[in-house]
N, C-alpha and C positions, 0 to 999 in steps of 0.2 A: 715416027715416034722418037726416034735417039734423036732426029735432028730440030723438033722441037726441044726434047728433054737440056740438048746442047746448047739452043739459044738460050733458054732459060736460067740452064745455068752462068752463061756468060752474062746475061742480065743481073742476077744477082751477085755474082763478083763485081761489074760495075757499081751496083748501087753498093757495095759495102766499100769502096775507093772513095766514093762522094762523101760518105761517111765524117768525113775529115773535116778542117777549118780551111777555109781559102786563103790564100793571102792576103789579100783586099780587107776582110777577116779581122785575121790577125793583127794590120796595121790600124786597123780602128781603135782595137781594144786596148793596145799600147800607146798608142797618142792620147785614148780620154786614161789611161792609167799615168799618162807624165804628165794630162792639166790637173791632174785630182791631187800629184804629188807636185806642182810649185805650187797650187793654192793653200797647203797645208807649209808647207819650208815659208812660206810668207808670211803666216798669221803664225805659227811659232818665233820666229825671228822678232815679230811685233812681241808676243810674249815675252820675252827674254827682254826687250829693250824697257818694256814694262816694270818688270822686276828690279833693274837693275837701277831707274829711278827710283821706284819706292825703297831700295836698299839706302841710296842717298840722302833720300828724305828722313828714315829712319835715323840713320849715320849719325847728320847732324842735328837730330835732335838730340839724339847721347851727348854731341859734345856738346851743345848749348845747356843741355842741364848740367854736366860736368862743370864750365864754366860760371854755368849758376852756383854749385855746390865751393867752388874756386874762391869765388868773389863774397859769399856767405863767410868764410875762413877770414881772408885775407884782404877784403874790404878794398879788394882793385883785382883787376883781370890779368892775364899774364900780360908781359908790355913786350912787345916786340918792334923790329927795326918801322920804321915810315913806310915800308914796303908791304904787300901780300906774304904771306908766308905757307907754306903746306903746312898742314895741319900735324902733320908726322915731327913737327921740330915742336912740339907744344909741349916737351918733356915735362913740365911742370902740373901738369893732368894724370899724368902715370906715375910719377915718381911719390905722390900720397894714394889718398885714400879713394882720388875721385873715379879712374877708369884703369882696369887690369893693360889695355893694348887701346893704341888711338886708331881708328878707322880706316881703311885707306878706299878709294875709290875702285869699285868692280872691274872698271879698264885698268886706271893709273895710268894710264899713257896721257904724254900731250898735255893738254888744258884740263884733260879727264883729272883733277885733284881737285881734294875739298882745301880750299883758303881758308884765313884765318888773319883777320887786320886788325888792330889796336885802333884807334884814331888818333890823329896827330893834331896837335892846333895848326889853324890854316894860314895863320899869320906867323908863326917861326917854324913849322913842318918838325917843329920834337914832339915825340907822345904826350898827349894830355899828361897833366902833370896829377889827376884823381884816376886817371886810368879807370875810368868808369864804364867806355864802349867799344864797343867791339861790331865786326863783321865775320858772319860766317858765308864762303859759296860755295856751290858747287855748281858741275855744268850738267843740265839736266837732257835725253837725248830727244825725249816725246815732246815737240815742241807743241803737235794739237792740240794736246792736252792740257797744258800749260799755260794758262792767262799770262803770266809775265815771260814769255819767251823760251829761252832753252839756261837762263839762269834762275835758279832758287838761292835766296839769301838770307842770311837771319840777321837784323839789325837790333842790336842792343846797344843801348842808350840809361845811362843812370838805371841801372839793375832793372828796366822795363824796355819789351818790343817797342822799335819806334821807327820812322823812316829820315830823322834827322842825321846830320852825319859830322857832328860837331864836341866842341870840347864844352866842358862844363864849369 
């Protein structure tokens, strides 16, 4: 009788040992816990890139109606060199009534700025001399999403949206 009573119990101290997770186990439940966490860090990541277009989108549409409100005043746009310009040198937008602080781009790095161009006649390369049009861009990062690439532009022409790129 003790030497059954004795297996027994060493039977049941075995099964309470087994009790446990195995290794094998454990590495399963940690490999699907690190696919479960990059396919979340990826569609977050997508989120944010998201955001940070529609921030742009937004952005410049403040400075296009600022520039609307501009050109309503003063019956020409700001003129700037023949060149692109950051939008950040537009001090003529802050210094009235049009916008408290001009935008700047979520990155700011790099090509990451929103533009800002006068048009020039194409025949002497000086600012139209009615200072009537303007280019807004910026560089957008979702290009799926995007019909026109990974650039967004607002082209204004004689105080109306247009895609021509000329003097008046």
């Amino acid at each position: 009788m003790e030497k059954v009573y004795s297996d027994l119990s060493r039977a049941e101290s075995r099964e309470q040992c087994r009790r446990g997770f195995t290794l094998i186990e454990l590495l399963v439940v940690i490999a699907i816990i690190g696919m479960l966490a990059s396919v979340v860090v990826i569609n977050v990541s997508s989120v944010r890139m998201k955001g940070r277009d529609a921030k742009r989108v937004s952005d410049l549409s403040t400075v296009a109606s600022a520039l609307q409100s501009y050109y309503a005043d003063n019956h020409k746009y700001i003129i700037t060199s023949t060149a692109w310009v950051n939008v950040s040198t537009l001090s003529g937008l802050t210094s009235g009534k049009y916008l408290s602080s001009l935008p700047i781009d979520p990155k700011n790095i790099g090509t990451n700025i929103y533009s800002y161009y006068s048009y020039s006649d194409p025949v002497t390369g000086a600012p139209c001399s009615k200072n009537t049009s303007y280019v807004l861009r910026a560089i957008l990062e979702d290009t799926k999403n995007n019909p026109a690439g990974n650039s967004l532009t607002f082209t204004i022409r004689n105080g109306e949206a247009s895609t021509a790129a000329t003097c008046l």
